[in-house]
DOMIKOL-731300 format. One line per field, with one value per residue (C-alpha): residue number from 1; residue in one letter; y, x, z negated. Coordinates in Angstrom, 1 decimal. Each point is the difference from the previous one (the first is absolute). Layout:
// DOMIKOL-731300
nr <- [NUM ...]
rest <- [A ...]
yy <- [Y ...]
xx <- [X ...]
zz <- [Z ...]
//
This chain:
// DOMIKOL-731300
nr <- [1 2 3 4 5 6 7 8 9 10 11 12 13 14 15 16 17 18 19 20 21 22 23 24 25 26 27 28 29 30 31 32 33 34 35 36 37 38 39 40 41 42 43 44 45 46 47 48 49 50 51 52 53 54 55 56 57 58 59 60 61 62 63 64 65 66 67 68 69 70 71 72 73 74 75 76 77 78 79 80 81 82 83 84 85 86 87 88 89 90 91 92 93 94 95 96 97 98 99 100 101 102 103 104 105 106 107 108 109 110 111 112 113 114 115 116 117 118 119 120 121 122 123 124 125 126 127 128 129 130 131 132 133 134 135 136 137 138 139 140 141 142 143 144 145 146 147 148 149 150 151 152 153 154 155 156 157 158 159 160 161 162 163 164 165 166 167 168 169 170 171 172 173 174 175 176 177 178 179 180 181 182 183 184 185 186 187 188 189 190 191 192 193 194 195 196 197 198 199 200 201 202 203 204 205 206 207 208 209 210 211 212 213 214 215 216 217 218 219 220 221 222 223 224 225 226 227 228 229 230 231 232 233 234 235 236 237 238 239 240 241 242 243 244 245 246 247 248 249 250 251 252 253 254 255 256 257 258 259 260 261 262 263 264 265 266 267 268 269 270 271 272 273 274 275 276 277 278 279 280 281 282 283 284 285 286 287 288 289 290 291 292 293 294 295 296 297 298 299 300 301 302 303 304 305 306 307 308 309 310 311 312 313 314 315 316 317 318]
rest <- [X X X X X X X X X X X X X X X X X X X X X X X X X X X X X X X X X X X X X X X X X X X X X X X X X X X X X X X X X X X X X X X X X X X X X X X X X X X X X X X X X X X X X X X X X X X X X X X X X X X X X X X X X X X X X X X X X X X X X X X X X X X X X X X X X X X X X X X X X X X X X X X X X X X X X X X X X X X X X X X X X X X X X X X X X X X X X X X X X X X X X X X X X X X X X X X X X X X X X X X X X X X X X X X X X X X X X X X X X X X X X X X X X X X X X X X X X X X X X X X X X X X X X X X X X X X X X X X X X X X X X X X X X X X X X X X X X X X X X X X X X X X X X X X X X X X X X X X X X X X X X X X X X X X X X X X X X X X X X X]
yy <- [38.9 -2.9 -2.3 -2.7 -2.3 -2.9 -1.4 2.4 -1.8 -3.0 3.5 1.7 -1.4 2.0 3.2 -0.3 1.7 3.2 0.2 3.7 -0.6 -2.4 2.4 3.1 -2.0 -1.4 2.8 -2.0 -3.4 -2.1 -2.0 -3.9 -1.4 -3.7 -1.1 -3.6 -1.1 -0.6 3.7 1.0 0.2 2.3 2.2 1.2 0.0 4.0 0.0 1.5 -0.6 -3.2 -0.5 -3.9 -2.5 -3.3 -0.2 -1.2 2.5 -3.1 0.9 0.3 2.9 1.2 0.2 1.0 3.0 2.3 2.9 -1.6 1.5 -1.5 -2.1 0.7 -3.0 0.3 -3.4 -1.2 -2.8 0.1 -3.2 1.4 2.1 -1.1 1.7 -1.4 1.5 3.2 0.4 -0.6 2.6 2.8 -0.3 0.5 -1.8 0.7 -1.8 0.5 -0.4 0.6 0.8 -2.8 -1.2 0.6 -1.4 -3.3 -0.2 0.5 -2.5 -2.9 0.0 0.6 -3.5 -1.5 0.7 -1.0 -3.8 -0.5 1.8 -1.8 2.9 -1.1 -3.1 1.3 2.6 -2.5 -1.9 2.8 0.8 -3.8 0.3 -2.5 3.1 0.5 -4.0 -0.3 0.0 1.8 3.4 -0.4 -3.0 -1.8 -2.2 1.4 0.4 3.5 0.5 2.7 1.8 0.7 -2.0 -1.5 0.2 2.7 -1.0 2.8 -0.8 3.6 2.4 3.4 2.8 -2.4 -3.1 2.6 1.7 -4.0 -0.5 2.6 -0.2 -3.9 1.4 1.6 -3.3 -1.6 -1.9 -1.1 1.2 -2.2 1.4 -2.2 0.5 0.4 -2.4 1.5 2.7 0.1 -1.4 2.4 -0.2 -0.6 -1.5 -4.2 -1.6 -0.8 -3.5 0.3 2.6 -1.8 -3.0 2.8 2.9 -0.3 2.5 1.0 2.8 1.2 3.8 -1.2 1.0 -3.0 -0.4 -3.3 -1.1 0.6 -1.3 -2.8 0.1 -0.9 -3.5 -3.2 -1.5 3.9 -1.1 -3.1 1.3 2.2 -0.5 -1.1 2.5 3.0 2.6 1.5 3.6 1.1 3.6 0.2 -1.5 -3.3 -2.1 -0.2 -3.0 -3.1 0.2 -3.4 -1.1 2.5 -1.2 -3.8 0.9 1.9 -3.0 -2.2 1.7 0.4 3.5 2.1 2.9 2.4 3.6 0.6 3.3 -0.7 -2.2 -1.0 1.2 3.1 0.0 -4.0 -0.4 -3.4 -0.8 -1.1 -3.1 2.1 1.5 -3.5 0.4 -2.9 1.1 0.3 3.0 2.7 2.9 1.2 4.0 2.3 1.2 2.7 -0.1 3.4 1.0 2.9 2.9 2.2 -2.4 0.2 3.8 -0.4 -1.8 2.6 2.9 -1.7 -1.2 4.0 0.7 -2.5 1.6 3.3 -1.1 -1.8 3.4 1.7 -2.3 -1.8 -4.2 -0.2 -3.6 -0.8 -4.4 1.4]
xx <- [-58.3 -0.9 3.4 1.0 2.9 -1.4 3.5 2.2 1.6 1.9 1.7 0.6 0.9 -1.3 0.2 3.7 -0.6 -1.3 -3.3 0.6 0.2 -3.3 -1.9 1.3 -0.9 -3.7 -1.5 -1.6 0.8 -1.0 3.1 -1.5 2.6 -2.0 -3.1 -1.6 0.1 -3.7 -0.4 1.7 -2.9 -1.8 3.1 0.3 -3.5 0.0 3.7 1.7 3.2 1.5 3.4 0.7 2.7 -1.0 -3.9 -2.0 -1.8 -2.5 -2.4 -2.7 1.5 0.6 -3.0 -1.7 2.6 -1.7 1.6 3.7 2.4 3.5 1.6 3.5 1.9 2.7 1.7 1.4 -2.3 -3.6 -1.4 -1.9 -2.1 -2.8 1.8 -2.6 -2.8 1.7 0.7 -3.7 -0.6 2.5 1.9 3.3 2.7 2.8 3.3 3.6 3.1 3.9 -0.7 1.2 2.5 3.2 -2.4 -0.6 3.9 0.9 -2.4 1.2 3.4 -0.7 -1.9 2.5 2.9 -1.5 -0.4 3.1 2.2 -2.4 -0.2 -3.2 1.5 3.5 -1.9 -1.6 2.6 1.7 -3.1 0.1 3.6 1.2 2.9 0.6 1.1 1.3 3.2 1.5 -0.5 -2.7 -3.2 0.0 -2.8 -2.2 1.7 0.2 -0.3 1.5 -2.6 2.9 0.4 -3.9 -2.5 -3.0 -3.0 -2.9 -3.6 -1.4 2.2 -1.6 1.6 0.0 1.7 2.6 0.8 0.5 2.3 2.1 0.5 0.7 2.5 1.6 0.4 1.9 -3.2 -1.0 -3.2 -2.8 -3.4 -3.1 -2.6 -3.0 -2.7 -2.9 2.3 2.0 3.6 2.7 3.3 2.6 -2.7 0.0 -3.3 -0.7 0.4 3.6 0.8 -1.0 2.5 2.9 -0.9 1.3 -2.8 -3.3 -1.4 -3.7 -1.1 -2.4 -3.9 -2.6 -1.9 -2.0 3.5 1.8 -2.5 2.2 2.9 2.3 -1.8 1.6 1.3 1.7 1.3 1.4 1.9 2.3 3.2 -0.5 2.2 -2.1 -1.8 -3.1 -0.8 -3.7 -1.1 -2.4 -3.3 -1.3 -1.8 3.1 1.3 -1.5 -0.1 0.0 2.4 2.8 -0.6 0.3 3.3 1.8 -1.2 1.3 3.3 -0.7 0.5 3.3 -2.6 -2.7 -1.3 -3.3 -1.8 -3.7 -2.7 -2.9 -1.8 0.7 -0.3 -0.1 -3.0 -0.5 3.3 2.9 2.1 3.6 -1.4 1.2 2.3 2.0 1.1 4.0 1.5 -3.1 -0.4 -3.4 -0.6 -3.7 0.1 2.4 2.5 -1.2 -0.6 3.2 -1.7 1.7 -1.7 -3.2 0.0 0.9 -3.3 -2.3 1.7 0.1 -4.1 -0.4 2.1 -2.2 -3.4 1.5 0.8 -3.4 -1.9 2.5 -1.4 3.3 0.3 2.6 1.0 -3.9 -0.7 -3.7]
zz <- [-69.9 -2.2 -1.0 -2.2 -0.4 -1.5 -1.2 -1.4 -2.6 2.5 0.9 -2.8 -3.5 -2.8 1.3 1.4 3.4 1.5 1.3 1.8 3.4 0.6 -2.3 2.5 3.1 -1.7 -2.3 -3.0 0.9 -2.7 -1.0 -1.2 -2.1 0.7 2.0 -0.4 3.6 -0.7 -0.2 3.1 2.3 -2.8 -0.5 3.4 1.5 0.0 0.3 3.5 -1.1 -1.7 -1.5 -1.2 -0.4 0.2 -0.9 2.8 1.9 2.2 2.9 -2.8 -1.6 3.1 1.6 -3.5 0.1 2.3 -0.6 0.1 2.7 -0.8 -2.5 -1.0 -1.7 -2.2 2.0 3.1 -0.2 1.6 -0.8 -2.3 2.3 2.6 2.7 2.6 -2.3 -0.5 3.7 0.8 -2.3 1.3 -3.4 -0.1 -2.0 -0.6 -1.8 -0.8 1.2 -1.4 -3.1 -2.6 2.3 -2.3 -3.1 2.0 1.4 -3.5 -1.6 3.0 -1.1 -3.9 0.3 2.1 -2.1 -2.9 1.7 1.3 -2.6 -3.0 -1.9 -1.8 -0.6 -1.3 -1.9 -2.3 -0.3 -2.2 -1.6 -1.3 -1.3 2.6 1.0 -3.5 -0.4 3.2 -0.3 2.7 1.5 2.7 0.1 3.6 -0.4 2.3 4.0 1.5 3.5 2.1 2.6 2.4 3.2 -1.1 3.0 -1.2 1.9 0.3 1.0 1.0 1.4 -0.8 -2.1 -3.0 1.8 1.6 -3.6 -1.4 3.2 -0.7 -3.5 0.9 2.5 -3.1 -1.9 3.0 0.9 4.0 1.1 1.5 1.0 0.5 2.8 -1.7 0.3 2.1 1.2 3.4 -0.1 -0.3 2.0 -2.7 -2.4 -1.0 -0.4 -3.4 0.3 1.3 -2.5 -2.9 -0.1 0.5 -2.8 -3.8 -0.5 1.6 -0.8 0.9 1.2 2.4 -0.3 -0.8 2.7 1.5 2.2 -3.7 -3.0 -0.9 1.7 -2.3 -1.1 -0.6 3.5 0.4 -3.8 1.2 2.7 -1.8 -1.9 -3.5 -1.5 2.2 -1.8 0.5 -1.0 0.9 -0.8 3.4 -1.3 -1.8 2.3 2.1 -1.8 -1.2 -3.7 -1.0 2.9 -0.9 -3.5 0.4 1.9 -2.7 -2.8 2.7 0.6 3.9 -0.2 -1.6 -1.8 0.9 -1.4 0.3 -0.1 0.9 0.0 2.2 -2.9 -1.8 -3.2 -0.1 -1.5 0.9 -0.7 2.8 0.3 0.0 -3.8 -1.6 -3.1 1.8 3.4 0.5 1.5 0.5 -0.7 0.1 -0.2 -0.3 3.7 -1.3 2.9 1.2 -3.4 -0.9 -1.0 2.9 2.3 -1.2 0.1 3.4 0.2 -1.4 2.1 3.2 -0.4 -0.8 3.3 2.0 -1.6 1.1 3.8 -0.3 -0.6 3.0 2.4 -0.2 0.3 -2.7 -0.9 1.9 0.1 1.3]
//
């Protein structure tokens, strides 16, 4: 059985991980560190099975693939896949689910502390001397804020939004959970607009779809407090770039941490890359990235190839 993962390296860095399980379940898979998305198409067209991350595979490749029977992605995300296409076809496509969820958790509140305690801020205040010439024992020029008694607001409620909740629940923080835009309202759930004016941080776990591209934009901006904080490790194209930047230069908005792009890597460049822009933090899409998650990654694709081959619809989108 032909294989290739066309992507290896937005897994594993340099070696750091262990390949053993997906070379059990796929005999000679040929492991692609990197694949120009221009080359997709010709890099799986005698494939049958497909491992990838967050290359495009379009109808074209598809239907040019015509000995392709499943693709397995190393994501929770489909977006990237033609699933209409691949159903026509009788492909099958697989994702992931559970498996950087203490990596995210972790990364949400790294980010968060590091606003509203200032540590970046305090940090390079000693490395300028200023502690050294203060003159008394601690600096207070930048305010601290406490997360207890603050109202957590989560937009996505899967296994991600629930690990945030209960870590928040930890910190002495309130829980709020959004409806989801173009998904039906939950009993004990606020619609977004109503949540918004009442959270001192939003954070997003939801998936981009057509109801969520954009969501956060400037009028949802506008509506929240102007000390709030916004932490997004879902995906890009869920907030307005150039809206949530002209808020924080504006100081309509308390902070935000931002771990993706609509673009990835930002070629073209992105409004929230400015040198000037108060209070962000801007990360690579590493959120998931601990290196026990992402060998969680590569053994539960191999466990999904394996229930594939069983007959088994393991983690099955199509």
């Amino acid at each position: 059985m032909h294989s290739v993962f066309l992507d290896y390296a937005t897994v594993s860095f340099d070696g750091d991980l262990d390949p053993g399980s997906l070379l059990d379940a796929l005999p000679g898979l040929e492991l692609r560190h990197h694949t120009p998305q221009d080359e997709v198409a010709t890099r799986i067209a005698g494939a049958e099975v497909v491992l990838v991350n967050k290359l495009r595979i379009s109808r074209e490749a598809i239907e040019a693939a015509t000995s392709l029977r499943l693709v397995a992605l190393a994501a929770t995300g489909t977006n990237n896949v033609d699933l209409v296409a691949a159903a026509e076809r009788g492909i099958a496509v697989c994702n992931l689910h559970d498996y950087c969820t203490a990596s995210v958790v972790q990364h949400v509140f790294g980010v968060l502390l590091a606003l509203t305690h200032r540590l970046r801020e305090y940090d390079a205040l000693v490395r300028t001397g200023a502690w050294q010439r203060g003159g008394q024992f601690c600096l207070l020029d930048f305010p601290i804020r406490e997360l207890a008694g603050r109202n957590l607001g989560i937009l996505g409620y899967g296994t991600l939004g629930k690990g945030v909740a209960q870590v928040a629940r930890a910190f002495g923080m309130q829980v709020l959970i959004a409806n989801r835009p173009g998904a039906t309202r939950e009993a004990g759930r606020v619609d977004l607009h109503e949540l918004l004016p009442r959270v001192d941080v939003l954070s997003l776990h939801c998936p981009l779809s057509a109801a969520t591209q954009g969501v956060i934009g400037a009028p949802e901006l506008a509506l929240m407090k102007r000390d709030a904080v916004l932490v997004n490790t879902a995906r890009g194209a869920l907030v307005d770039s150039a809206a949530l930047a002209d808020a924080l230069r504006g100081g309509r908005l308390g902070g935000a941490a931002i771990d993706v792009l609509p673009q990835e890597p930002p070629v073209d460049g992105n409004p929230l890359l400015a040198g000037d822009i108060p209070n962000l933090v801007v990360t690579p899409h590493i959120a998931w990235a601990a290196r026990e998650a992402r060998q969680r990654c590569v053994d539960e694709m191999a466990a999904n190839v394996r229930a594939f081959s069983s007959g088994e619809r393991r983690n099955r989108v199509v």
